[in-house]
C-alpha positions as CSV (number, residue, x, y, z in Angstrom):
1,X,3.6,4.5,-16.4
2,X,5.7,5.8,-19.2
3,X,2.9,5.5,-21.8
4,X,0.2,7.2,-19.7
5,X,2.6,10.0,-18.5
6,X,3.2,10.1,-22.4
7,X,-0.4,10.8,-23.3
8,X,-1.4,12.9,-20.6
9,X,1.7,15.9,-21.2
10,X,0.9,15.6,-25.1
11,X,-2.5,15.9,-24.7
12,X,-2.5,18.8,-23.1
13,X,0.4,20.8,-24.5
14,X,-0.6,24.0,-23.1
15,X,-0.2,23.0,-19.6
16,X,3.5,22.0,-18.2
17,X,2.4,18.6,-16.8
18,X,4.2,16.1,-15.4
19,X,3.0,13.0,-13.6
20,X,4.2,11.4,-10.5
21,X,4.0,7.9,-9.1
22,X,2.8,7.8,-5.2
23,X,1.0,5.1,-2.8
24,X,2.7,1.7,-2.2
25,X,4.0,1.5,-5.7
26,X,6.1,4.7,-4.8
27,X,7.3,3.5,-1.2
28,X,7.8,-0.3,-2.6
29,X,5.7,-1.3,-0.2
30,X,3.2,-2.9,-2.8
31,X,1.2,-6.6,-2.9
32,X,1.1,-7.8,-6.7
33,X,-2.7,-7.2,-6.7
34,X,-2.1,-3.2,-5.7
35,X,-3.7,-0.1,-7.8
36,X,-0.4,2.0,-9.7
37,X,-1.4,5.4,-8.2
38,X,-0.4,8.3,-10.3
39,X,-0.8,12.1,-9.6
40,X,-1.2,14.7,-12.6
41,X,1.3,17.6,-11.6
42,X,2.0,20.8,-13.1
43,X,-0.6,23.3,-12.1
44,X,-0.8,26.4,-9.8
45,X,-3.8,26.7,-7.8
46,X,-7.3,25.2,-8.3
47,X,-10.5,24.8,-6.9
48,X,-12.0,21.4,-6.8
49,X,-14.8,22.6,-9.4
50,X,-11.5,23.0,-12.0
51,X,-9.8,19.6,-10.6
52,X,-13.2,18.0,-11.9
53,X,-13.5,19.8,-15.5
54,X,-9.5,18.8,-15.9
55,X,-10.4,15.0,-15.0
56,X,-13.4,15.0,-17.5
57,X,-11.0,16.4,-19.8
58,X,-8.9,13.7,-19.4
59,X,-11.3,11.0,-19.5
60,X,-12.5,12.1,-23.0
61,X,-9.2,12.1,-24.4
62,X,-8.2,9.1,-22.8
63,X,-11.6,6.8,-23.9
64,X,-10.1,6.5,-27.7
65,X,-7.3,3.8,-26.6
66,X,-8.0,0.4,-27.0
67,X,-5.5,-0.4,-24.1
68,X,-7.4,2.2,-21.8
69,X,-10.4,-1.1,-21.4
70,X,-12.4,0.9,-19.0
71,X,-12.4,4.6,-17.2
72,X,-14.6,5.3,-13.9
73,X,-14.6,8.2,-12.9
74,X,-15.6,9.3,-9.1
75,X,-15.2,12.8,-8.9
76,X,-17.7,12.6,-5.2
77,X,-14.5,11.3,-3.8
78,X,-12.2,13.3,-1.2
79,X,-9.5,13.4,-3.9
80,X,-11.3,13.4,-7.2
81,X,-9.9,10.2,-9.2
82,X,-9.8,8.6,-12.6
83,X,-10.0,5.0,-12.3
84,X,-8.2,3.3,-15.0
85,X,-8.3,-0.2,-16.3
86,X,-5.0,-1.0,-18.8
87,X,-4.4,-3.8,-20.6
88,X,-0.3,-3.5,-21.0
89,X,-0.5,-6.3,-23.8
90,X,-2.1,-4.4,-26.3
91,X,-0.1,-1.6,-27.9
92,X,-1.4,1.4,-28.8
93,X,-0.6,2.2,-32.8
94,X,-0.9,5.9,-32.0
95,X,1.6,6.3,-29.2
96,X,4.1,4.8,-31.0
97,X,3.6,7.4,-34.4
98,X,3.9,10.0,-31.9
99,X,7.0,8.2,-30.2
100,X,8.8,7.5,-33.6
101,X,8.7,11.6,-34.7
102,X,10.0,12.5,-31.4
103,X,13.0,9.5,-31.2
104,X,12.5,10.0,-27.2
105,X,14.9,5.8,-26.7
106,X,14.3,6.8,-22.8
107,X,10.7,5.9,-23.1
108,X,9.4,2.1,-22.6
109,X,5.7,2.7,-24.1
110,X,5.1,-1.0,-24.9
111,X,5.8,-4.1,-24.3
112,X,8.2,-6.6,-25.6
113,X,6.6,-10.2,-26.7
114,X,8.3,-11.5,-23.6
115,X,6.8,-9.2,-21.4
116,X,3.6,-9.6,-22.9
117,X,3.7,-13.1,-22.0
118,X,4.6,-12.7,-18.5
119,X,2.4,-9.6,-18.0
120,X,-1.7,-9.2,-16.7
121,X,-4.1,-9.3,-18.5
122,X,-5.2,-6.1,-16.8
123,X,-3.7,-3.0,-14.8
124,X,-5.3,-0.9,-12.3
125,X,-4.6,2.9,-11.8
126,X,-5.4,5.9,-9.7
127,X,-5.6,8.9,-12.0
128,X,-5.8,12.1,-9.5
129,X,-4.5,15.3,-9.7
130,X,-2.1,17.3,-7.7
131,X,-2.4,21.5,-7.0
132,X,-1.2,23.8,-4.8
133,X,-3.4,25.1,-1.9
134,X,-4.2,28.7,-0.9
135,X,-0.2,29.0,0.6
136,X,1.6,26.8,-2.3
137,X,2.1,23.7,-0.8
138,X,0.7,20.6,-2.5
139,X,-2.8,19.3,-1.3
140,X,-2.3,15.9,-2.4
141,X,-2.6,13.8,0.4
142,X,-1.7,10.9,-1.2
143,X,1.7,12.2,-2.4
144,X,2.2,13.7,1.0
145,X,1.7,9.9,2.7
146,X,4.0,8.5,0.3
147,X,6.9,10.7,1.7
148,X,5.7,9.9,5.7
149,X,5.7,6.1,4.4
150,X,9.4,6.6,2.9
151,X,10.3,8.8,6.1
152,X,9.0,6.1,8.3
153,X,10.8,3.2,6.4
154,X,14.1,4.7,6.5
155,X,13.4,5.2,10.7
156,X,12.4,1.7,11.4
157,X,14.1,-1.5,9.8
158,X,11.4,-3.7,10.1
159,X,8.6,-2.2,8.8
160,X,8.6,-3.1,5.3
161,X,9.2,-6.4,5.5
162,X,6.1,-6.0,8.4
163,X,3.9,-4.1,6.8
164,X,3.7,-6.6,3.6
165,X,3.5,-9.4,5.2
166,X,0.2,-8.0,7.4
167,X,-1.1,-6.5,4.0
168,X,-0.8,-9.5,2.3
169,X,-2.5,-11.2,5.7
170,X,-5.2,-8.6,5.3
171,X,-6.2,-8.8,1.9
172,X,-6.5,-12.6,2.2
173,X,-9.3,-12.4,4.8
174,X,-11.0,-9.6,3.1
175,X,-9.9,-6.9,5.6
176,X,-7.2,-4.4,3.5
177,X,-10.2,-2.3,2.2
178,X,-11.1,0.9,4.2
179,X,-14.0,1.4,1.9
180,X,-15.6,-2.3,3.2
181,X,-14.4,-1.6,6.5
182,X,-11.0,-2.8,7.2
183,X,-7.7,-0.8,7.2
184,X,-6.3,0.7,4.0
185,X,-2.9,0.1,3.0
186,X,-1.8,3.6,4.4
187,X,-3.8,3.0,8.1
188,X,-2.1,-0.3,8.5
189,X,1.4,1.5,7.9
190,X,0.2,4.4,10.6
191,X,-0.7,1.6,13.1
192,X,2.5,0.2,12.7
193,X,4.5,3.4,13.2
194,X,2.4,3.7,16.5
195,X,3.6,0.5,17.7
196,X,7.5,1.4,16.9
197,X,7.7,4.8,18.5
198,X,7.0,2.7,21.6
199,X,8.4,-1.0,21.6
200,X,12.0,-1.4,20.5
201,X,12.8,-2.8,17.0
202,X,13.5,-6.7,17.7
203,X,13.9,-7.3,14.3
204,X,11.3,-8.8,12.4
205,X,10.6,-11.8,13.9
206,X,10.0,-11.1,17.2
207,X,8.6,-7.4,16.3
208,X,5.7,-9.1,13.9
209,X,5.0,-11.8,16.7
210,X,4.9,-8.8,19.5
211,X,2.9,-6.8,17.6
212,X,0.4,-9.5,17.2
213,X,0.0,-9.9,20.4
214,X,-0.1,-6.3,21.1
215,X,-2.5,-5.4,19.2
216,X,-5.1,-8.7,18.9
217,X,-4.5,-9.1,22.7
218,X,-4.1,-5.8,25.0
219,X,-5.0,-2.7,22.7
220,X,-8.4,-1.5,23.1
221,X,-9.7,0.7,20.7
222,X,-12.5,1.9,22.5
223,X,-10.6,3.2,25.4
224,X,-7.5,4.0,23.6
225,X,-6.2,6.0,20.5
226,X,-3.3,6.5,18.6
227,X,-1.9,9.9,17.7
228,X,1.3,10.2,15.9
229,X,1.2,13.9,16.7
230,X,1.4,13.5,20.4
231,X,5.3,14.2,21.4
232,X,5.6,12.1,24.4
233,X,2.7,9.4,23.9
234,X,1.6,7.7,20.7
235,X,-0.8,5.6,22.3
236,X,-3.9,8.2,24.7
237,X,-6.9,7.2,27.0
238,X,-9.4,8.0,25.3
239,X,-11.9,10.5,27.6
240,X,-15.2,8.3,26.9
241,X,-16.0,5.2,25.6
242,X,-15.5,5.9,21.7
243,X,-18.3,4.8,19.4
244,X,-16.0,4.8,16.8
245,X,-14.1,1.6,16.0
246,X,-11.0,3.0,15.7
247,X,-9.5,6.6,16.7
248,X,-6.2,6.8,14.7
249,X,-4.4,10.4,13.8
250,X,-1.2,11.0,11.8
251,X,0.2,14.3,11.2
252,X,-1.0,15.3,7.4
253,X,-5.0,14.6,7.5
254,X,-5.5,17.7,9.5
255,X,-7.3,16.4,12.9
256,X,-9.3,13.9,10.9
257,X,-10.2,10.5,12.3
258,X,-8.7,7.7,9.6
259,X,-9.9,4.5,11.4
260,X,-13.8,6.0,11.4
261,X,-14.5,4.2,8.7
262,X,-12.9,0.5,10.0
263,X,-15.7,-1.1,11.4
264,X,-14.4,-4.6,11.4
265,X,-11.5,-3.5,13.3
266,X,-12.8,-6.0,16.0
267,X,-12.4,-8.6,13.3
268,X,-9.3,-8.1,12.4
269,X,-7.9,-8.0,16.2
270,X,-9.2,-11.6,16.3
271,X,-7.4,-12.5,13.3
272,X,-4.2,-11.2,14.8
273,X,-4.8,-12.8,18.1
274,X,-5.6,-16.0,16.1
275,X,-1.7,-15.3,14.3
276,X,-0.2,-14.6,17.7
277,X,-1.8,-18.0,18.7
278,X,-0.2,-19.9,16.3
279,X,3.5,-18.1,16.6
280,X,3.0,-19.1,20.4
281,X,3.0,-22.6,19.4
282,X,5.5,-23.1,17.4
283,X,7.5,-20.0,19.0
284,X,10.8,-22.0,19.1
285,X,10.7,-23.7,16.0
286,X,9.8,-20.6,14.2
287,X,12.3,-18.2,15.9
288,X,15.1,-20.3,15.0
289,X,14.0,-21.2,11.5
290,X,13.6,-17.4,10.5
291,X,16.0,-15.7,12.4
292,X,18.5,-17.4,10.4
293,X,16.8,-15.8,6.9
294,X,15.8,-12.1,6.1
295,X,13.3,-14.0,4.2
296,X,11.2,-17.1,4.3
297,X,11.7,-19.5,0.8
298,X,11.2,-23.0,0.0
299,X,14.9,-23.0,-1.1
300,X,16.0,-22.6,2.6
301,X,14.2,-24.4,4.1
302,X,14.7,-27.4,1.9
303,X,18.8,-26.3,2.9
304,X,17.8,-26.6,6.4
305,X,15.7,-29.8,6.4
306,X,18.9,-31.3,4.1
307,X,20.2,-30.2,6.9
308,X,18.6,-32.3,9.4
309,X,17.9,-29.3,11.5
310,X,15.9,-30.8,14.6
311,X,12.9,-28.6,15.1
312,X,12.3,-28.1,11.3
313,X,12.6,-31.6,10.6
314,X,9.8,-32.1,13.8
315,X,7.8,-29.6,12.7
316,X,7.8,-31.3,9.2
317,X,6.6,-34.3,10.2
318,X,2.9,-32.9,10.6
319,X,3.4,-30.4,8.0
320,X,5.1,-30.2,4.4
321,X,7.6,-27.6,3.2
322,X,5.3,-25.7,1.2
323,X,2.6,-25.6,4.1
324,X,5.1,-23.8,6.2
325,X,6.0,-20.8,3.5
326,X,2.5,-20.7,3.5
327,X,1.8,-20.4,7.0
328,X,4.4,-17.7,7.6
């Protein structure tokens, strides 16, 4: 982050940029495989026309680093982007000139050999920009989700730990892509927030298992949507049948439908009436086990089964230790 943010302010020294982090990365709510999304602040208003000539600005300028390995840019998208692939082991000779002259310690803009060794081999980024719109308020509706996401987390205890666990559930079976359609990262988080505003916070346990039987089991999306706007009710009958697989609002897209695109919604109710399955059967065993944890590890449950703690040490007999973390 530091070394990009470097390069982008110096190479435009006629503009007072700055650059700020937003998306999961921002609200800590990120899988180990997520995109760094970073937003290019600083300017007054702009049309989208400008936002493009800035971003192709930037990609030239940007091209002559080695650790830069590849730029794609899509400026057809609904926020015009810069997508970055950065190789954090290679250093970059020129940053570090530039670093030396201005004896800035506060900047990390490479790696140490440890980190090297412990970092990947590549990095992926969102490169957008943010402006002001026609009344001076950002238009960045990424950096606006971040602070909903951040709003929401401090509102509801469970929904980080929640909301990883599902994206991580997601992305296994192919379904945390809006673009390939399954829920983005943002969606799931909206969905979730429905569910809260209505059912109690059980802690997480018994909130995950509820809302895996909520939603795989009795929601149906074509006779129900979800509003967040709504003050009294999240969750409205829809007044047809909906074609759409998923009618979803929150309160910064402006009236615009973000589960149109989710056409395997279907797909991934099943998946999460397959989960609640599974929870059902070993509902005791599992309760007990991770109630007693804000987090499941092999550690503690190798303290439990030392232990001789009845229903693990049951449950272990068809299934090993490491089979269970990964179940969970």
């Amino acid at each position: 982050f530091d070394r990009l943010s470097f390069v982008i302010t110096k190479s435009f020294p006629s503009f007072p940029l700055m650059t700020k982090l937003y998306g999961s990365c921002a609200t800590g709510f990120a899988l180990n495989t997520s995109d760094v999304d970073i937003a290019i602040s600083g300017f007054g208003f702009m049309d989208r026309m400008d936002v493009v000539l800035f971003l192709q600005s930037a990609h030239e300028k940007l091209s002559k680093f080695a650790w830069i390995t590849s730029i794609t840019p899509i400026y057809s998208a609904s926020i015009p982007v810069l997508k970055l692939d950065i190789d954090p082991s290679i250093d970059s000779e020129t940053v570090v000139e530039q670093y030396k002259k201005l004896k800035n310690e506060k900047l990390k803009l490479n790696l140490t050999k440890e980190e090297k060794e412990d970092s990947p081999q590549s990095i992926k980024v969102d490169l957008t920009v943010e402006y002001l719109d026609a009344i001076g308020g950002t238009s960045h509706l990424g950096i606006l989700s971040t602070e909903f996401v951040l709003s929401m987390n401090k509102k509801y205890s469970s929904l980080y730990t929640i909301t990883v666990i599902l994206k991580r559930f997601l992305r296994e079976r192919g379904f945390l892509n809006n673009h390939l359609g399954g829920l983005s990262s943002y969606s799931l988080t909206v969905l979730l927030v429905a569910y809260f505003k209505h059912h109690s916070d059980l802690g997480f346990v018994k909130s995950l298992t509820s809302l895996l039987e909520f939603f795989g089991r009795k929601f149906d999306p074509q006779k129900t949507g979800i509003n967040l706007g709504l003050p009294d009710n999240t969750f409205f009958e829809l007044p047809i049948v909906d074609a759409a697989p998923l009618t979803m609002f929150d309160t910064i897209n402006f009236g615009r439908n973000i589960g149109q695109n989710s056409q395997k919604f279907k797909q991934i109710q099943q998946e999460f009436s397959k989960a609640a399955d599974y929870f059902e059967e070993f509902k005791t065993t599992l309760t007990d086990i991770l109630s007693k944890i804000s987090w499941v590890s092999i550690k503690t449950l190798d303290d439990l089964k030392a232990r001789k703690d009845p229903g693990l040490l049951k449950y272990l007999s068809t299934n090993t230790i490491e089979e269970v973390v990964q179940k969970v």
